[in-house]
N, C-alpha and C positions, 0 to 999 in steps of 0.2 A: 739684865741677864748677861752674863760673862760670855764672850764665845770663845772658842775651842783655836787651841794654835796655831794660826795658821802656816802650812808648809809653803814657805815664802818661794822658797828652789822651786818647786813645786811649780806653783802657779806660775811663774816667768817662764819656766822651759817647755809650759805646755799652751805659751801664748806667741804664734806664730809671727805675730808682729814685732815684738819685744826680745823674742828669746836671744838674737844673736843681732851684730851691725852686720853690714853689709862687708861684704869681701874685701872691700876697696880699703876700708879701714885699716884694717891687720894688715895692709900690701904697706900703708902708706907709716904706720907704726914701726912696720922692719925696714922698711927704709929709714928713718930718721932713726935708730938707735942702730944702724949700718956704717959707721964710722968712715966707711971707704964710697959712701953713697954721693953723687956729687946733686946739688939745685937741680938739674937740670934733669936728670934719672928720674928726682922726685915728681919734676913738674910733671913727667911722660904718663908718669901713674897714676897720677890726680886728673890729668888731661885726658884718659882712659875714660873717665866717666863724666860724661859730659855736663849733665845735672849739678854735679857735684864741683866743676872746676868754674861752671857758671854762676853759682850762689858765693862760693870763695871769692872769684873773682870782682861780683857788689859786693861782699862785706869790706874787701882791701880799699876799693875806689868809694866807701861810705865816707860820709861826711867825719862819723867818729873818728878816723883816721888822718884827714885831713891831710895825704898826699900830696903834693904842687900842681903833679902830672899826672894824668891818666896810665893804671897798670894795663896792660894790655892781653901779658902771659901769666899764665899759674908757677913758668919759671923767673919771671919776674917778679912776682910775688913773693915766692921763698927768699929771694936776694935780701927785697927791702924788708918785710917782714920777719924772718927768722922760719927754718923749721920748727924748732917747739910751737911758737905760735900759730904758725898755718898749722901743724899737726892738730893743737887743742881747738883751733877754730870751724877745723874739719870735723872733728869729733861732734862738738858743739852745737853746728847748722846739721848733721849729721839725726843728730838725738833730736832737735827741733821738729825734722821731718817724720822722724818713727813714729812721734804721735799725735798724727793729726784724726780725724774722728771721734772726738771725746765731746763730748753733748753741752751745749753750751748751757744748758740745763745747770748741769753738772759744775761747772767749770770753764771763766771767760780764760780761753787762751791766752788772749794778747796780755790780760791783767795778771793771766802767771807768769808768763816772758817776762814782763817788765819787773815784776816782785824777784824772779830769779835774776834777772838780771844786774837788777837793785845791789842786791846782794853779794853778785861777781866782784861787781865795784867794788862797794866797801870793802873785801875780804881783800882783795889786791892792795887798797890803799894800807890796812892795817897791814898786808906783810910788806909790803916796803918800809914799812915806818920800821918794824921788828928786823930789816936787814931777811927775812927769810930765802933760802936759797929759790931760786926761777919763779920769783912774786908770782908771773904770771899766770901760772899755773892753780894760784889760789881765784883767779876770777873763773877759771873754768869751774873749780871746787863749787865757790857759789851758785855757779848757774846751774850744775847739778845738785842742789841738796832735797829738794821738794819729790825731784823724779818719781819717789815713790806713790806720792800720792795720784799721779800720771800710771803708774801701773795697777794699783789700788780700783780708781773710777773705770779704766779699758777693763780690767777682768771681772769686777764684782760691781758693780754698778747700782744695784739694787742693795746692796748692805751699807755701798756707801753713802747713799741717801738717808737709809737708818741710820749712819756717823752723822750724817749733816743735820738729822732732825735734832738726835738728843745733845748733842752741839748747841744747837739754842738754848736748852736747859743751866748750861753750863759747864764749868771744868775745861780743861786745853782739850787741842783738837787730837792731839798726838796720843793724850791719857783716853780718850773717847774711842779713837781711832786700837787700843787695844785692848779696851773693855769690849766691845761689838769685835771687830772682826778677828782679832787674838793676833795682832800684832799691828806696828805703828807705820808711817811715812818712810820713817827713815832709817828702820832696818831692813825694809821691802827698797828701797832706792839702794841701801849699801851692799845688798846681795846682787840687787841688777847689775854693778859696778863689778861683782866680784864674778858675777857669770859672763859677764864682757871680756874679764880677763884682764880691768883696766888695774890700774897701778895699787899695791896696798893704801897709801896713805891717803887716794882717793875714795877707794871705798869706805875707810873710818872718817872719813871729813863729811862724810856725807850719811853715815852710817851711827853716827852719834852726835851729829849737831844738836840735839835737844837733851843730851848727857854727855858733854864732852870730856870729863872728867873720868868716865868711867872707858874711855878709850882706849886700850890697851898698847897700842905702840908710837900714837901721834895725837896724844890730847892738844897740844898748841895748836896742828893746824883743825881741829876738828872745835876748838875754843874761837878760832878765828871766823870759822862760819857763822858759827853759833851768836859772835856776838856782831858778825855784821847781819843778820838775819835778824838779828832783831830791832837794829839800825833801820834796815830795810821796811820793816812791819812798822814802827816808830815814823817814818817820811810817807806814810800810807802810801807808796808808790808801787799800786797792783796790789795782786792778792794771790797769795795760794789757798783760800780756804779758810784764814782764820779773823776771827771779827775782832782780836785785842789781840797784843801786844803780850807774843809769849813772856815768861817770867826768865827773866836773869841768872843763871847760874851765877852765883858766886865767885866759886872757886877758880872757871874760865875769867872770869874779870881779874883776879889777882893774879892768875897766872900769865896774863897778858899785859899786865900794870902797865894800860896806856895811859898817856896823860891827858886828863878832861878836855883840855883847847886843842887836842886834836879830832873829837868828835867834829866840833865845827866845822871844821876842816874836810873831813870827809863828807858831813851833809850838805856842804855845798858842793863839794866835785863831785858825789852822787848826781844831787839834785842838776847840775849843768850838764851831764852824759846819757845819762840812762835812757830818755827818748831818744839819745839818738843809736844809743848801743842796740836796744832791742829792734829797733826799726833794722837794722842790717840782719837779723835773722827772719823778721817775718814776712 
């Protein structure tokens, strides 16, 4: 039985966990696209929340990073690493924390981190290879694309065990996901993105990874999730929920015309980062 539309807006703005990031967010947002803002400004307001400048502070001194020396400040952090990057890493450990209480029932955390985070990877390594302007910004892409089904399990919890039953019958989990609840992962994650207020091309990357084609202003980078996502599900490394290996868009593969030996390429620098990537958020 079909269900009824669900009002995605909706549901996120009437879930007090979700509906908005924290203040610190949007301080540390307008500071980095503050042109006259200097490191050290940044670091004051990141340093402002203490939580928040001590989680940054393990992800910079992680092993993934492999630093010489120990970082010590949050404005030393900005120096070596870049504001865009502290900004997206802040985001990042940021979103990690909003949704902790999801039932492990439901859902192994650690093995969604590591599937989104799976995912970050390969999407950064495919935009490097495509030349795409701030690559970096496509690892965040991927490590947000699932999110939705993160706010799906926190608000409806009981319809989405109804997803997960008729799931074993068959079909994707996305097509299941808007037979029952009347709408999927991943336009419930691309509205969360656009209630955050975060950047368009973020929210379609995320907001059509399993139709990336039909993206209306950034099919590439939302092609680009899409086929490291499925990269991802392919090195079975974690899970967000589904038991195969979504199906391939086409036209995202053409439109990206990478060349086959650089899949290798990526499933081994996948496969050498990813424990260590996800261990810095959890």
């Amino acid at each position: 039985m079909k269900g009824s539309k669900l009002d995605i807006r909706k549901l996120i703005e009437q879930s007090p966990q979700i509906s908005s990031l924290p203040t610190i967010f949007y301080q540390i947002n307008e500071a980095v696209e503050d042109p006259e803002c200097s490191f050290v400004e940044i670091g004051e307001i990141i340093s402002g929340d203490p939580s928040l400048a001590a989680r940054l502070l393990r992800i910079v001194n992680s092993s993934f990073f492999g630093f010489p020396s120990k970082i010590e400040t949050i404005s030393h952090a900005v120096t070596i690493v870049g504001m865009a990057q502290l900004h997206d890493l802040a985001l990042a450990t940021t979103v990690v924390n909003q949704f902790k209480g999801i039932s492990k029932e439901l859902m192994s955390m650690e093995k969604f981190w590591l599937h989104s985070v799976a995912t970050g990877l390969a999407a950064r390594i495919i935009a490097v290879y495509r030349r795409e302007p701030n690559a970096d910004r496509f690892y965040l892409m991927g490590m947000l694309h699932d999110l939705g089904r993160l706010v799906l399990f926190l608000n409806i919890s009981d319809q989405m065990q109804k997803v997960m039953d008729a799931y074993e019958k068959g079909g994707t989990l996305h097509e299941v996901e808007n037979e029952i609840v009347g709408a999927d992962h991943a336009a419930v994650g691309g509205m969360l993105l656009e209630v955050w207020k975060l950047p368009e091309m973020l929210q379609e990357a995320v907001g059509y990874h399993h139709m990336p084609n039909q993206s209306p202003h950034y099919p590439s980078a939302a092609s680009i999730v899409h086929v490291a996502d499925i990269i991802a599900h392919g090195m079975e490394l974690g899970t967000c929920g589904e038991r195969f290996v979504p199906p391939l868009n086409a036209k995202a593969w053409e439109m990206l015309d990478l060349p086959i030996n650089l899949l290798s390429s990526i499933v081994e620098q996948v496969d050498r980062q990813a424990s260590e990537a996800v261990e810095m958020f959890l």
